[in-house]
MARTI-125905 format. One record per residue (C-alpha): residue number from 0; z, y, x. Coordinates in Angstrom, 3 decimals, decimal comma. Last residue first. Layout:
REM residues N
   seq          w          v          u
   NUM          Z          Y          X
...
***
This chain:
REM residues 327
   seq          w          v          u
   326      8,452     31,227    -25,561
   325      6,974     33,894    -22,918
   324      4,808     31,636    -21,405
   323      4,515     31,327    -17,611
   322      5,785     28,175    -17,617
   321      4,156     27,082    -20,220
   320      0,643     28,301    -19,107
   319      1,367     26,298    -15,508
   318      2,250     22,796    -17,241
   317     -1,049     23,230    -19,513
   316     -3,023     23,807    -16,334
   315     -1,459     21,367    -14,083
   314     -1,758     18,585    -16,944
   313     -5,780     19,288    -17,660
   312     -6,355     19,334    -13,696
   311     -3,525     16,342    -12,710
   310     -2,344     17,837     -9,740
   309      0,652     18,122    -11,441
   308      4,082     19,859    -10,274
   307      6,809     18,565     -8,318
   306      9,330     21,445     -6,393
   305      7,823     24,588     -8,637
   304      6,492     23,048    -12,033
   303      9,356     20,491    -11,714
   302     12,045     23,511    -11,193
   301     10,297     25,324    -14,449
   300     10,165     22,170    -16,776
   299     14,578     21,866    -15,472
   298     15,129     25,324    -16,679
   297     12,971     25,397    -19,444
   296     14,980     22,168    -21,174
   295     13,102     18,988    -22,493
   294     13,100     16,879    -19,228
   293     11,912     13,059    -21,152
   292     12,251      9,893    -20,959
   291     10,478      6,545    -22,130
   290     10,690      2,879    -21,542
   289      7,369      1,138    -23,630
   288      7,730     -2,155    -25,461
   287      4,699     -4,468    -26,129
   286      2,407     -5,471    -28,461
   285     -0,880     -6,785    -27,858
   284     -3,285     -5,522    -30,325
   283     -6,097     -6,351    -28,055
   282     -8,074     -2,860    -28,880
   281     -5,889      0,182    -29,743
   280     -2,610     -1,500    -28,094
   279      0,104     -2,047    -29,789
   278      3,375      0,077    -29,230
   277      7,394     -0,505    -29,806
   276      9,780      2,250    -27,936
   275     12,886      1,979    -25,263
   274     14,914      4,821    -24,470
   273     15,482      6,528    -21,053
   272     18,307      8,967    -21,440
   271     16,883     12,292    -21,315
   270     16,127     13,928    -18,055
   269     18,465     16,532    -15,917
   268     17,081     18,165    -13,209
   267     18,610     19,903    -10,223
   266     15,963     18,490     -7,922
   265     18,062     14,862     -6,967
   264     18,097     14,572    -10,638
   263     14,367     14,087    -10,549
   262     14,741     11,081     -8,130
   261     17,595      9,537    -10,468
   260     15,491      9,743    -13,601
   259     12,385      8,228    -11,237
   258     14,913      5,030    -11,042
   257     15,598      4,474    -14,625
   256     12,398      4,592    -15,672
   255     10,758      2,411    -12,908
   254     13,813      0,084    -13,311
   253     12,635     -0,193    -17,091
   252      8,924     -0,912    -16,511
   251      6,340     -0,376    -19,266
   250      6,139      3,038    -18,290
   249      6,475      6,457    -19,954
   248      7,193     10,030    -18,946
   247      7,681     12,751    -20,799
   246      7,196     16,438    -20,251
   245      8,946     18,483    -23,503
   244      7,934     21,696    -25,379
   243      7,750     19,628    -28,539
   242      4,805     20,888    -29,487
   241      4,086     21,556    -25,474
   240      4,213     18,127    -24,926
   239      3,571     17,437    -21,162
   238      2,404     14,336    -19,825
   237      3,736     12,005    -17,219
   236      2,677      7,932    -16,351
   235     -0,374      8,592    -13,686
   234      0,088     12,371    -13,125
   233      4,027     11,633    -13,419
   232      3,363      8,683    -10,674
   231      2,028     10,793     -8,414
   230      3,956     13,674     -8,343
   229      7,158     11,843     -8,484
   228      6,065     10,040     -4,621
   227      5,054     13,510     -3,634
   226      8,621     14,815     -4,588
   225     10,863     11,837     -3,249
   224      8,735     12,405     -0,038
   223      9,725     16,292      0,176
   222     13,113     15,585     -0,567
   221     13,649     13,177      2,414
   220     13,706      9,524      1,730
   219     16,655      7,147      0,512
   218     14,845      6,532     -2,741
   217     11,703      6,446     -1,139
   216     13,027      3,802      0,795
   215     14,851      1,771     -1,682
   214     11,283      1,406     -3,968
   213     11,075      3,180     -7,024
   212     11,199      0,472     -9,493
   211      7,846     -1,852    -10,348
   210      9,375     -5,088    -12,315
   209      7,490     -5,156    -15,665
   208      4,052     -3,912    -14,294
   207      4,041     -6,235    -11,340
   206      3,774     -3,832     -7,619
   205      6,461     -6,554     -6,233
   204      7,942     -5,291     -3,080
   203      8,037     -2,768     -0,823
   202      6,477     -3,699      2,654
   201      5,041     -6,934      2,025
   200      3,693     -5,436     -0,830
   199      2,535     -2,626      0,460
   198      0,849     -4,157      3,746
   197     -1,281     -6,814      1,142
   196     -2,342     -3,692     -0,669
   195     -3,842     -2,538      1,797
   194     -5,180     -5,052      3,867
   193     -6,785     -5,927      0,124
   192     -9,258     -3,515      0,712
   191     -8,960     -0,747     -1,959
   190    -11,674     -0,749     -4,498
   189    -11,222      2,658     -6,845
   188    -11,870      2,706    -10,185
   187    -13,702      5,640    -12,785
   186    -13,086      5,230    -15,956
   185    -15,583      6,467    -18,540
   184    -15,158      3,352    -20,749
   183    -18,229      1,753    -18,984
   182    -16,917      1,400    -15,861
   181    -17,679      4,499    -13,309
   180    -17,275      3,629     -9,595
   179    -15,286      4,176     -6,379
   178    -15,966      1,998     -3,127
   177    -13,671      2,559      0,004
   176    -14,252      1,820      3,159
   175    -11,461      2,850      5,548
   174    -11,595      5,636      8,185
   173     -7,964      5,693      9,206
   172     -4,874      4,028      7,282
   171     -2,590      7,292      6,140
   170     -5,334      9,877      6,693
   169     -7,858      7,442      4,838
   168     -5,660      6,407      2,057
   167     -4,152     10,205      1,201
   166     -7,774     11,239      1,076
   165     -8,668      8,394     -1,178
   164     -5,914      8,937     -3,309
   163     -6,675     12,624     -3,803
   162    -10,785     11,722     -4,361
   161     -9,757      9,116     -7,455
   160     -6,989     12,484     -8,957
   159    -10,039     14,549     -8,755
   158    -11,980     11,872    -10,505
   157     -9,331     11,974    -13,509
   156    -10,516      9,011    -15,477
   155     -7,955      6,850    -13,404
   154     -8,314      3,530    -11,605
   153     -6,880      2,652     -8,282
   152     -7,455     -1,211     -7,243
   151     -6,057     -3,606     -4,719
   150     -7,033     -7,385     -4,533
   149     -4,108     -8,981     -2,783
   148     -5,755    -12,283     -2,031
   147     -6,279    -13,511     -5,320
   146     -2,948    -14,612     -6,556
   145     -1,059    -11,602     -5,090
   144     -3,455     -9,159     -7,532
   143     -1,969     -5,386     -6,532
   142     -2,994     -3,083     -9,381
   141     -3,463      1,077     -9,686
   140     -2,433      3,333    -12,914
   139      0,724      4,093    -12,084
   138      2,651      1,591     -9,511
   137     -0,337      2,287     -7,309
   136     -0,483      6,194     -7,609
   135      3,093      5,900     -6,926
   134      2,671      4,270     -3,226
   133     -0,329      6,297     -2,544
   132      2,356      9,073     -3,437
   131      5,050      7,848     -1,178
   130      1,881      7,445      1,685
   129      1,652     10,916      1,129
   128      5,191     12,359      1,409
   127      5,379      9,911      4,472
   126      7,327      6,767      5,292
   125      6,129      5,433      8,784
   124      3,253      3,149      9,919
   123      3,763      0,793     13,262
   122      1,142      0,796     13,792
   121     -1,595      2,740     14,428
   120     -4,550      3,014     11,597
   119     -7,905      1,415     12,093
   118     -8,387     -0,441      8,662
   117    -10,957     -3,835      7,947
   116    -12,803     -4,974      5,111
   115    -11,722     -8,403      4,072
   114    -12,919    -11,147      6,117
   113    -13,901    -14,887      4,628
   112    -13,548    -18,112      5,342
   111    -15,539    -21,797      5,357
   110    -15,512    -25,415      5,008
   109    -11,732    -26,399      5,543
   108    -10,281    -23,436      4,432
   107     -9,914    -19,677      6,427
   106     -8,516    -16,587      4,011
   105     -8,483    -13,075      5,448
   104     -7,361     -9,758      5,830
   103     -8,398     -6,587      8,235
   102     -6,461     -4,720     10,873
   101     -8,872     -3,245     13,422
   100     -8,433     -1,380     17,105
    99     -4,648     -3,530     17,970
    98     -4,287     -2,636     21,418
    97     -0,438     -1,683     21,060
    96      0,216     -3,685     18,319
    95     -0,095     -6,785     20,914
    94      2,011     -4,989     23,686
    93      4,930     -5,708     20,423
    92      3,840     -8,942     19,657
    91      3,873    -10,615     23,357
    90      1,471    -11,355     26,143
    89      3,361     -9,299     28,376
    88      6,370    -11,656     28,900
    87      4,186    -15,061     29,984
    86      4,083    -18,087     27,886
    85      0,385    -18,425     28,647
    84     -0,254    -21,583     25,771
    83      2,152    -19,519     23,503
    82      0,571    -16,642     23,467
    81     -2,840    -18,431     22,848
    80     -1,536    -19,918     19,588
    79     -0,262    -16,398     18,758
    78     -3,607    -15,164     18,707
    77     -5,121    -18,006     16,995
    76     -2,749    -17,367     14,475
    75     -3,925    -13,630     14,521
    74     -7,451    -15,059     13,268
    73     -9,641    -13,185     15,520
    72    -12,289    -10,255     14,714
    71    -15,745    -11,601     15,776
    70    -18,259    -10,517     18,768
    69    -15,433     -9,449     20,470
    68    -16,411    -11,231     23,749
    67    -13,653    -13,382     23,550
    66    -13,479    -13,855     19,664
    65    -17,604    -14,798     19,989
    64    -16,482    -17,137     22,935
    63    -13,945    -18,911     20,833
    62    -15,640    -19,542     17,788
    61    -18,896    -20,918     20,022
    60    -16,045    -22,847     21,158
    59    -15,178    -24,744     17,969
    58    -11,301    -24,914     16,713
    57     -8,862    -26,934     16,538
    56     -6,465    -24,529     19,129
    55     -6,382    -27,413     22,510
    54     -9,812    -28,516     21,524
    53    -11,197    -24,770     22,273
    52     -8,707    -24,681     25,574
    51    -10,990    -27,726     26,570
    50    -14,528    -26,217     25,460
    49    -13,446    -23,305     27,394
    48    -13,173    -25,304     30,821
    47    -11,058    -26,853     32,736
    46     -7,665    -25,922     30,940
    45     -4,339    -23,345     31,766
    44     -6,668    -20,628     33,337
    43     -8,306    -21,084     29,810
    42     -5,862    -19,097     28,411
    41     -5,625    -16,533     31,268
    40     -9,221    -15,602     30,323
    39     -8,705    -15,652     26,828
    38     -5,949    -12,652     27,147
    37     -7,525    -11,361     29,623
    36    -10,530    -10,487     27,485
    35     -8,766     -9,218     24,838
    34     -6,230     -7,032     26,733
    33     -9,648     -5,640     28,244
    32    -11,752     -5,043     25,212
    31     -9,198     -3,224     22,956
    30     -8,465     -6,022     20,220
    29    -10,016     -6,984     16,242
    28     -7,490     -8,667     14,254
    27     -7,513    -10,667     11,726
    26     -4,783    -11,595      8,681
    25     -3,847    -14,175      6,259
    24     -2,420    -17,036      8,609
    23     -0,155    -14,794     10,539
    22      1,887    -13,405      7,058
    21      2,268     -9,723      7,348
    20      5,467     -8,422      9,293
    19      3,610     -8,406     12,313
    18      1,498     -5,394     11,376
    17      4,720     -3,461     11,687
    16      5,936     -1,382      9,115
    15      8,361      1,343      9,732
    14     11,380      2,720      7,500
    13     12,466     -0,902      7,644
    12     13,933     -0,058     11,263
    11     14,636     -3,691     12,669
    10     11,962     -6,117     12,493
     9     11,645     -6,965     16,404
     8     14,162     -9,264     16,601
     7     12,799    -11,456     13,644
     6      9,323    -11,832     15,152
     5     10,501    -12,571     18,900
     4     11,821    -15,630     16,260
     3      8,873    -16,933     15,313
     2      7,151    -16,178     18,674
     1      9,751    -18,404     20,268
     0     11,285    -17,192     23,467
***
């Protein structure tokens, strides 16, 4: 059967994410010594020599050996390419997950390539409370660059917000290397590798300011998913107004808006309508509209303090002295 369309079959359950749902020709893999060194061998079983199964895939057998003996993570179309020349059963996508040890990106041209840095999770992944608030912390204050090879960064001034997204990252995707530093307008940002954000796009959508919405699956998610996935976007895009004794929440996206007033509703509470607003910003003087809401009764501040909450330090601690208030 066609690798191609092996591939559709196997993409059933969209609550999972399979490493074969990213495009072939952007990713590498590193494999579990044995299935990759049978899987050459009985390559070349079908040639004379290595140099002649090297011809067969375009490419130059010093290439080949360092894939073989792992010296090198492999272009997964190279992978596939090698499927195909055994045509046998187990050489297939799904035994391929299975001894998958790194999952990195990457870009090959004419003259050279290059490797993004690599992550060791199991596939396939699942929906989580935690990977739901990666995913918000993303849409918040984080960007996914499609047209340069799904560069992925967090920023927020917050470093104890930084560490929480890098804990989330690591237990969700394994020991990945992650750079954090301080720009000069005291914001600290977060380097993702681009695997990353390359997985999350495939896997939800669009992460563009103007089009972010809460994604299907969270919407369809347990309760305590829908609340991690609130709790990180309301410390990116929430604060609280005690003057007005009101959290709000603002976002340049309208189905972002609309769809976190539907998550909170699943909690008992009842937001605003979401109305649009003008703003310029301090230093461009860009204009642009804003789509804002807000939960402005006790009852509904206390069930978010108690279901949702902040782990925002400065918005945790206000949120906690009005609840407790007296007024």
């Amino acid at each position: 059967m066609p690798i191609y369309i092996y591939k559709e079959i196997l993409i059933k359950n969209v609550m999972e994410f399979h490493f074969y749902q990213l495009p072939f020709n952007k990713t590498y893999l590193r494999l579990e010594d044995q299935f990759r060194i049978e899987l050459f061998d009985k390559a070349k079983n079908n040639f004379s020599s290595y140099n002649q199964l090297a011809k067969k895939l375009k490419c130059c057998s010093l290439s080949l050996l360092n894939w073989k003996n792992g010296k090198t993570a492999i272009p997964t179309v190279m992978i596939i390419s090698l499927f195909r020349i055994i045509n046998e059963k187990e050489f297939n996508l799904k035994n391929l997950e299975e001894k998958i040890t790194e999952l990195m990106s990457g870009r090959k041209s004419k003259k050279n390539g290059s490797i993004g840095k690599s992550i060791n999770c199991q596939f396939p992944l699942k929906i989580s409370p935690k990977l739901a608030r990666i995913l918000a912390h993303i849409m918040g204050d984080g960007t996914i660059n499609i047209n340069w090879y799904f560069n992925t960064i967090y920023f927020n001034k917050q470093i104890e917000l930084i560490n929480e997204v890098e804990c989330d990252l690591r237990e969700i995707f394994g020991d990945v290397k992650l750079n954090i530093n301080k720009g000069k307008d005291e914001v600290y940002y977060m380097n993702i590798p681009s695997i990353i954000g390359m997985i999350l796009y495939h896997w939800f959508g669009d992460f563009s300011s103007e089009k972010i919405k809460v994604p299907k699956l969270i919407l369809n998610s347990d309760l305590n998913t829908q609340s991690k996935f609130l709790q990180g976007i309301f410390d990116d895009e929430g604060t609280l107004d005690i003057r007005y004794k009101t959290i709000r929440f603002g976002s340049k996206s309208k189905n972002l808006a609309n769809s976190c007033c539907l998550l909170l509703k699943n909690f008992g509470i009842k937001p605003t309508n979401v109305y649009k607003i003008k703003y310029i910003t301090r230093i461009n003087k860009l204009k642009g509209f804003m789509y804002n809401f807000g939960i402005t009764n006790k009852r509904g501040i206390n069930i978010f303090n108690e279901r949702i909450g902040f782990n925002h330090i400065k918005k945790k601690d206000l949120l906690n002295n009005f609840c407790n208030s007296k007024i």
